[in-house]
C-alpha positions as CSV (number, residue, x, y, z in Angstrom):
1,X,24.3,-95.1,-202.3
2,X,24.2,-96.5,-198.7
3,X,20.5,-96.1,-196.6
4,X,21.9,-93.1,-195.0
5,X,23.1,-90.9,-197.6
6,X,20.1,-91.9,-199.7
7,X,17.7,-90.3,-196.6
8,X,20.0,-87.3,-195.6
9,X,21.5,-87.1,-199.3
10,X,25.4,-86.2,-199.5
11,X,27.1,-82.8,-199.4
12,X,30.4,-84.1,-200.3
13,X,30.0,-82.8,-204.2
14,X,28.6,-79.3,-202.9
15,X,30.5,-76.2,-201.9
16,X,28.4,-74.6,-199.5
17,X,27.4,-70.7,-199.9
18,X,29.3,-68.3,-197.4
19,X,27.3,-68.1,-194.2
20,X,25.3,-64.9,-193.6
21,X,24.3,-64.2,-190.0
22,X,20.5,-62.6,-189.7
23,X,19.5,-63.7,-193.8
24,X,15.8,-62.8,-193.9
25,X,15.2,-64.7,-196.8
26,X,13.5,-68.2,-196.7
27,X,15.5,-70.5,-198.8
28,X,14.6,-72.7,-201.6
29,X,15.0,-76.2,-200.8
30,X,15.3,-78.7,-203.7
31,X,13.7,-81.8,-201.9
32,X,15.5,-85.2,-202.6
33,X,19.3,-83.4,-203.4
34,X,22.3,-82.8,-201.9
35,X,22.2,-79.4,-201.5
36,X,19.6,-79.3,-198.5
37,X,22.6,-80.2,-196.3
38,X,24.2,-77.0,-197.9
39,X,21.9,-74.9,-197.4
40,X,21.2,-76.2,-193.4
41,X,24.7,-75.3,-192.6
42,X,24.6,-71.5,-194.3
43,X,21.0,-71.8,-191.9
44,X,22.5,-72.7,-188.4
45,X,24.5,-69.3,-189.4
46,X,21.3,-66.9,-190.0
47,X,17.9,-68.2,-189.7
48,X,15.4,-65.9,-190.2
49,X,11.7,-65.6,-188.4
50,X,10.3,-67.0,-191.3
51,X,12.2,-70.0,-191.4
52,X,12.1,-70.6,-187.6
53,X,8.2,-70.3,-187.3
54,X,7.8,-72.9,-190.2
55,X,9.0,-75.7,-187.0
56,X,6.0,-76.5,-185.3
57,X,7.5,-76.3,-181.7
58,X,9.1,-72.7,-183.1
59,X,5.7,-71.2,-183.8
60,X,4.0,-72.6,-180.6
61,X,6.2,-71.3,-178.4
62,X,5.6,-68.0,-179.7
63,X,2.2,-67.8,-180.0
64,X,1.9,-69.4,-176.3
65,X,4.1,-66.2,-175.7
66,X,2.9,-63.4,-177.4
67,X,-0.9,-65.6,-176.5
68,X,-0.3,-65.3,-172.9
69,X,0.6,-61.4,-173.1
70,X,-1.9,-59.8,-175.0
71,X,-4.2,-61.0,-172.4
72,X,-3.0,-58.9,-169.7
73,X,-4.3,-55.5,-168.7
74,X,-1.9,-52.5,-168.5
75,X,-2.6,-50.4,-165.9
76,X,-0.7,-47.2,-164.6
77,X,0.2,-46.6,-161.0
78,X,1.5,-43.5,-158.8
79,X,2.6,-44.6,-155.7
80,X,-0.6,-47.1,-154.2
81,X,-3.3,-44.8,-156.6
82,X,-4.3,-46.7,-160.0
83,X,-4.8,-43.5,-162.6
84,X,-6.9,-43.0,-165.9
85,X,-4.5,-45.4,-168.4
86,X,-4.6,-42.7,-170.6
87,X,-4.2,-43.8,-175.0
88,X,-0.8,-45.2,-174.4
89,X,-1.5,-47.7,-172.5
90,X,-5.1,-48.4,-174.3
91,X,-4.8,-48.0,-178.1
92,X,-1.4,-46.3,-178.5
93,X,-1.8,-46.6,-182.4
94,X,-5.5,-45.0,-183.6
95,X,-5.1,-47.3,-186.5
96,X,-5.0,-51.1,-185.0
97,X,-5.7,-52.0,-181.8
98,X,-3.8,-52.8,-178.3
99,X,-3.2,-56.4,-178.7
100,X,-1.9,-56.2,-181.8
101,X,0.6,-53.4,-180.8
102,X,1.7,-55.2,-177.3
103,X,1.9,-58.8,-179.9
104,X,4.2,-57.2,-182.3
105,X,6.5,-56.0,-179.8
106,X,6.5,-59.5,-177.9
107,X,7.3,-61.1,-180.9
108,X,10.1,-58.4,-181.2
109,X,11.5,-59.1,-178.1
110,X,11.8,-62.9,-178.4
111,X,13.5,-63.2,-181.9
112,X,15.3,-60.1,-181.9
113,X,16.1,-58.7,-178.6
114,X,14.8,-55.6,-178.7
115,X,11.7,-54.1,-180.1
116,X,10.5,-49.7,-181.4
117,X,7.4,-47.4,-180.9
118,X,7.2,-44.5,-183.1
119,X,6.2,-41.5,-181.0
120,X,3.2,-40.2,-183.1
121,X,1.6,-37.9,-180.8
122,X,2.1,-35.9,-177.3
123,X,0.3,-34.8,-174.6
124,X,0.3,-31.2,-173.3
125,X,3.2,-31.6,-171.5
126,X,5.4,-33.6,-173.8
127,X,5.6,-37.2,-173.3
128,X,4.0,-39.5,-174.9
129,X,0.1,-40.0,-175.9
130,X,0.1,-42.2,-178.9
131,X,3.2,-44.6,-180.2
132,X,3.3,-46.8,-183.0
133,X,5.0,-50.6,-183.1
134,X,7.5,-50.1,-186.0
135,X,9.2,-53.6,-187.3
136,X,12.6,-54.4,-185.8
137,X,13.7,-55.0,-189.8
138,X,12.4,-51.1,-191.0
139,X,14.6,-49.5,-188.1
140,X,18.5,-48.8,-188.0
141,X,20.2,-46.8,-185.7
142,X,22.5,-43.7,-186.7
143,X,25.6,-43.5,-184.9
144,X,28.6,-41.5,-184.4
145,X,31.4,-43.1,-183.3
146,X,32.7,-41.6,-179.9
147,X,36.7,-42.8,-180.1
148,X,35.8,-45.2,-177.4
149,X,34.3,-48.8,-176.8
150,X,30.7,-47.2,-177.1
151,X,28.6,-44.6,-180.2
152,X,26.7,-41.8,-179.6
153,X,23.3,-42.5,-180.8
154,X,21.7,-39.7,-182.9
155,X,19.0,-40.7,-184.1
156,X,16.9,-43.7,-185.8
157,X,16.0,-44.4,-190.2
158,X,12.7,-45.7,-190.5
159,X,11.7,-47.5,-193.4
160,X,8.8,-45.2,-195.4
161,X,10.3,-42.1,-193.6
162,X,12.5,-39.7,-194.7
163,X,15.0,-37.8,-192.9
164,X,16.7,-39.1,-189.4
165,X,14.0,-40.1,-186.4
166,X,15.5,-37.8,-182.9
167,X,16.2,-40.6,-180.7
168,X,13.4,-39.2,-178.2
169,X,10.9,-39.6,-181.0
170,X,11.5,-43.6,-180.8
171,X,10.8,-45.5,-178.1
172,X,13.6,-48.3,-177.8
173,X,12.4,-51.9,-175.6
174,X,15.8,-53.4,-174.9
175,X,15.0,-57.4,-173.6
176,X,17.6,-58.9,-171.2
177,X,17.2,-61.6,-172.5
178,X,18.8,-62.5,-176.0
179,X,17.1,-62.9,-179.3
180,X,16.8,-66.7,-179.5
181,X,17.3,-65.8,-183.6
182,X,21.1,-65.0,-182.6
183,X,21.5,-68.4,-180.0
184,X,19.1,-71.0,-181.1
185,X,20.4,-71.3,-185.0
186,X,22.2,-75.0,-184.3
187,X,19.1,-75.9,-182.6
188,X,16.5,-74.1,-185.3
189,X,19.0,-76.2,-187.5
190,X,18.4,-79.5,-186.1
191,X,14.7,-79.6,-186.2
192,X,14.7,-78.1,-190.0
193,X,17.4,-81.0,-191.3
194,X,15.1,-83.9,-189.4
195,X,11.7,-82.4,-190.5
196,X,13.2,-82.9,-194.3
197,X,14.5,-86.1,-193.4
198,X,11.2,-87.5,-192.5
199,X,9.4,-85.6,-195.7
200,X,12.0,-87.5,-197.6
201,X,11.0,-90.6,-195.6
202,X,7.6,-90.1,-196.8
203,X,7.6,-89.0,-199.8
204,X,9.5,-92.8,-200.8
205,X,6.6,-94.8,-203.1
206,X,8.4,-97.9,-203.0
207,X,10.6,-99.7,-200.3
208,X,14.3,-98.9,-200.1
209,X,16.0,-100.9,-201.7
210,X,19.3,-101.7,-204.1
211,X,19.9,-103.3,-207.5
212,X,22.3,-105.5,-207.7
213,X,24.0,-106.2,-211.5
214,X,25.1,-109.6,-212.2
215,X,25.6,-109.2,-216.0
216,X,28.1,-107.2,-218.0
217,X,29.3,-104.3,-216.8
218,X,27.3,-101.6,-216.9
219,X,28.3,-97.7,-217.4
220,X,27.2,-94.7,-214.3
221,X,24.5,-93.4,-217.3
222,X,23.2,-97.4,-218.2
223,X,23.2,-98.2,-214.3
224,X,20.6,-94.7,-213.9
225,X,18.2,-96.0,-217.1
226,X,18.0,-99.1,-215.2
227,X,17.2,-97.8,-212.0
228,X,14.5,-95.1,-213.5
229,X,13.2,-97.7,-215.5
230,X,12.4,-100.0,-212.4
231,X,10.8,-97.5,-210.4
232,X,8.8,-96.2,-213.4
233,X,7.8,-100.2,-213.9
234,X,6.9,-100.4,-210.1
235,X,5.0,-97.5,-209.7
236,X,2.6,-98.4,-212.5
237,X,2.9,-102.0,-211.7
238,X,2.5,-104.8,-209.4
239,X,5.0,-107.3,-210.8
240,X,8.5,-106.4,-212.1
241,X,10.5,-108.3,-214.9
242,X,15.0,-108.4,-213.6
243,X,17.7,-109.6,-216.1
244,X,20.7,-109.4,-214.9
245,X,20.0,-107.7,-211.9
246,X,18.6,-108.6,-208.5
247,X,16.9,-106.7,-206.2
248,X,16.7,-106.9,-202.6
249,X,14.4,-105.3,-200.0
250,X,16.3,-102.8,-197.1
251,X,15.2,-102.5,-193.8
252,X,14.8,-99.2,-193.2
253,X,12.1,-97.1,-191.5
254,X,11.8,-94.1,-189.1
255,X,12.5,-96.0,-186.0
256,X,15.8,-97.4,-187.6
257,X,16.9,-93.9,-188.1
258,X,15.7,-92.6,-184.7
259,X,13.8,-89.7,-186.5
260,X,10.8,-89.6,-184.3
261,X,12.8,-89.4,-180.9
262,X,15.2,-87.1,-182.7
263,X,12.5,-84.6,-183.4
264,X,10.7,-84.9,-180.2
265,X,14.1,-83.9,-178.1
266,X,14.7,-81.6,-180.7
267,X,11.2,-79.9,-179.8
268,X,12.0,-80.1,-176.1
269,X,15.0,-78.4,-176.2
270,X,13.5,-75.8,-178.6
271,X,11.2,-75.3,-175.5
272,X,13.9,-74.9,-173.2
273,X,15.3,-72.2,-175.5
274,X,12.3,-69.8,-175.0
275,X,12.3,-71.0,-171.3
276,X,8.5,-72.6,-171.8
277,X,7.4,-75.4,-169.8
278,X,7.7,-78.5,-171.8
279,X,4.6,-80.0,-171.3
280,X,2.4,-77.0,-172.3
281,X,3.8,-77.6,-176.1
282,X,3.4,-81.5,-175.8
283,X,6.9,-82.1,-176.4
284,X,9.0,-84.6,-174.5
285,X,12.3,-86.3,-175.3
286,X,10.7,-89.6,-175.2
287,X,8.0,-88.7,-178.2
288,X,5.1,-88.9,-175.7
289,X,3.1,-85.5,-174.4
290,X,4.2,-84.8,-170.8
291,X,0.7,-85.0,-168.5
292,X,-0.7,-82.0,-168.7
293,X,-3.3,-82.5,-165.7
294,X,-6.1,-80.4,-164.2
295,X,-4.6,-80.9,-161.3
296,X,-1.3,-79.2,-162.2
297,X,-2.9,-77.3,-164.8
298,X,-2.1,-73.9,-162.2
299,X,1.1,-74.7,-161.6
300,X,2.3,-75.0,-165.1
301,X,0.9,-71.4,-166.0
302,X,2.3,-69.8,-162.6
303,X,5.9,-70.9,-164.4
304,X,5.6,-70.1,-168.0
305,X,4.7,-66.4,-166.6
306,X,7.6,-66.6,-164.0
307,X,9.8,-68.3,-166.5
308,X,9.0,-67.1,-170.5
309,X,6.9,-64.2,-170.1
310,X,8.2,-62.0,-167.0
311,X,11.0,-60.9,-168.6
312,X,9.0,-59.4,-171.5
313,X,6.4,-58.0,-168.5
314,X,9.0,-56.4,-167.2
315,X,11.2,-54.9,-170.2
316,X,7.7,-53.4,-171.6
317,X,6.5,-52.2,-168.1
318,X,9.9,-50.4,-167.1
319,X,10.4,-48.6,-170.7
320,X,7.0,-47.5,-171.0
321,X,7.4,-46.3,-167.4
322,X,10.1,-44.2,-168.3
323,X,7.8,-42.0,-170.5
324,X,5.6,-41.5,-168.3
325,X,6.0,-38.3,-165.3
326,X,8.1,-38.9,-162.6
327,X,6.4,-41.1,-160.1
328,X,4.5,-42.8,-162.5
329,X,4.6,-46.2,-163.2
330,X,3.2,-49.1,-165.7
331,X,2.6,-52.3,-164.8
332,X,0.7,-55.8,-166.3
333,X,-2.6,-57.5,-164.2
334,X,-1.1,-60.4,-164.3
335,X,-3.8,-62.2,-162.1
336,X,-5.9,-61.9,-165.1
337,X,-4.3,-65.0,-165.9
338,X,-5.9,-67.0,-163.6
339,X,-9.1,-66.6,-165.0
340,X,-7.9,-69.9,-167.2
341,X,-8.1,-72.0,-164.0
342,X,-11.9,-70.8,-163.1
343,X,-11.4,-73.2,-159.6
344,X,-7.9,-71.4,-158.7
345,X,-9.2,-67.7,-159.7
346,X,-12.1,-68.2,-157.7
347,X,-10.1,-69.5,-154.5
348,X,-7.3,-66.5,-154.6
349,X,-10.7,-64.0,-154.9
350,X,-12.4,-65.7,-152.0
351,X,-8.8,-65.8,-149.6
352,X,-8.0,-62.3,-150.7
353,X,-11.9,-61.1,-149.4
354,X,-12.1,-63.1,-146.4
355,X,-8.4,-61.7,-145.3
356,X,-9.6,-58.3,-145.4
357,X,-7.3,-57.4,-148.3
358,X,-9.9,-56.6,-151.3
359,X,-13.8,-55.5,-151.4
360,X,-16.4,-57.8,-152.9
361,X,-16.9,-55.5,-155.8
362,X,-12.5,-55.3,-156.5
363,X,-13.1,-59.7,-156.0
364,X,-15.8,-59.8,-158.3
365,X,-14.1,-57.5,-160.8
366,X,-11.1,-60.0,-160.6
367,X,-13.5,-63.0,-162.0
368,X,-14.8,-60.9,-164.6
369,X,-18.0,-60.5,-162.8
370,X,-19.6,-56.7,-162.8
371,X,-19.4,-54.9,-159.8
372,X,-22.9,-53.9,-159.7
373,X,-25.3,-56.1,-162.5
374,X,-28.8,-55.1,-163.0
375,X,-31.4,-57.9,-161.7
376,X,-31.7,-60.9,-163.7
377,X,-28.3,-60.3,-165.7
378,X,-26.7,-63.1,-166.2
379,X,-24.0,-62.4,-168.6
380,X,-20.9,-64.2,-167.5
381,X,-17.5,-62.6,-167.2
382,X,-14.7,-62.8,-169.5
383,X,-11.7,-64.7,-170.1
């Protein structure tokens, strides 16, 4: 068996399974056979969340994501007046808090496309007071087909519920963006066959190498005792006895087979497929961290929220400002932000106050600084 198929194994000899799109099972993967590359193609068909958060890059993209959300405020506006936030837009679901909520439906939005609140609750005049983030997996729509290109939605199943959910009873997020579990499964793909290419690597105890017979003959089941044999005899010893073979030493390492600058692109492109800056996952196509600088450290945050999380700011600010009364509107404090970069925060409060546009308790409330302290209190703002 050449170095190649040795490391990446040989699906010649397998029929691979039919591809499913959307599987939500994780796979078992038999290390050291043939049938990972059988199972990698059915995966570049239907990865599931699972799977794709096991790659590193995969799961800190996300969390930079859903991280970089749950930090903002919600606030509600009519017209230029800020109004009480009201439960929905505070603790929507009395039995887990905010960030959770706002997290699930992030992560929602960025694997699937879309994400659901179950209306629990409403105020006096019917919209809604309390909502509950409901797993993109437990919901499914109930159509009617309409004769045309489109269906007529009547309502939503809910797994744990019985009976059909009225379609005003849900509260549907639809992303503009694609699910990146229904684009990204060549690249999802890519990282999973090189991350078991170099756990293969690794998991080698002795050098690669080949046995070559210069006796008799020997049959495919003799040629396998003699091979075991070695290895057992090397693995338990320093010195090892050959008749009629030799043995010879191969070459072959991870920088032969390209592996580490094959997973860092792959990492960078898995960047560029939730639209995060490169550097702020350490990934770079030659295998070393891109700088990431005090000095820029303002300018990479003001484009992962212009780039990878304004679309999700938006699609959660204009659907939950459609259940809200006419006029109303819902929208993140995304200058909370800032407060990472104490230096820059500090010089957009002081510009904003000198210019006449805010008052020195709105520019302290913007540093996380209280308005009014009592004398003496020191306790510093938060993040």
């Amino acid at each position: 068996m050449g170095a190649v198929s040795w490391l990446f194994g040989s699906a010649s000899d397998v029929t691979a399974p039919t591809p499913r799109r959307r599987a939500l099972r994780v796979p078992v993967v038999r290390s050291g056979t043939s049938l990972e590359l059988a199972e990698i193609a059915w995966l570049a068909e239907g990865i599931s969340r699972e799977t794709a958060l096991s790659i590193p890059a995969v799961l800190a993209c996300r969390n930079l994501l859903v991280g970089t959300v749950v930090q903002l405020g919600l606030y509600r506006y009519r017209a230029g007046e800020r109004l009480d936030p009201g439960y929905l837009l505070t603790k929507p679901d009395p039995s887990t808090i905010l960030p959770a909520t706002i997290g699930g439906t992030v992560d929602d939005l960025i694997f699937r496309g879309r994400a659901y609140w179950l209306v629990l609750e409403r105020d006096s005049e019917g919209f809604p007071a309390r909502a509950r983030w409901t797993p993109v997996d437990d919901v499914s729509a109930e159509t009617v087909s309409s004769g045309g290109a489109y269906s007529v939605l009547v309502g939503y199943r809910i797994a744990g519920l019985d009976g059909v959910i009225a379609p005003e009873d849900v509260i549907r997020f639809d992303s503009p963006l694609p699910g990146v579990l229904d684009v990204a499964g060549r690249t999802f793909a890519a990282a999973l066959e090189l991350d078991m290419a170099a756990r293969r690597l690794a998991a080698v105890e002795l050098p690669a190498g080949t046995l070559t017979n210069e006796g008799a003959e020997l049959s495919d089941e003799e040629a396998r005792e003699v091979v075991a044999g070695f290895q057992a005899s090397r693995r338990e010893n320093g010195i090892a006895f050959l008749q009629g073979v030799s043995y010879s030493r191969e070459s072959l390492s991870a920088a032969d087979l390209q592996l580490v600058e094959a997973r860092a692109n792959t990492a960078t492109d898995i960047a560029r497929v939730f639209n995060v800056p490169v550097a702020m996952i350490g990934a770079s196509p030659s295998g070393n961290a891109s700088a990431l600088l005090y000095s820029n450290l303002s300018q990479q945050l003001a484009i992962l929220v212009a780039t990878a999380v304004a679309p999700h700011l938006r699609t959660i600010e204009a659907t939950l400002g459609d259940t809200l009364p006419r006029g109303q509107s819902v929208a993140f404090d995304v200058q909370t932000f800032l407060r990472s970069d104490p230096q820059a925060a500090a010089d957009y409060a002081v510009l904003l106050l000198t210019s006449g546009i805010i008052t020195l308790a709105e520019a302290r409330g913007m540093l996380g600084i209280p308005s009014s302290p009592p004398a003496g209190d020191l306790t510093p703002g938060r993040v």
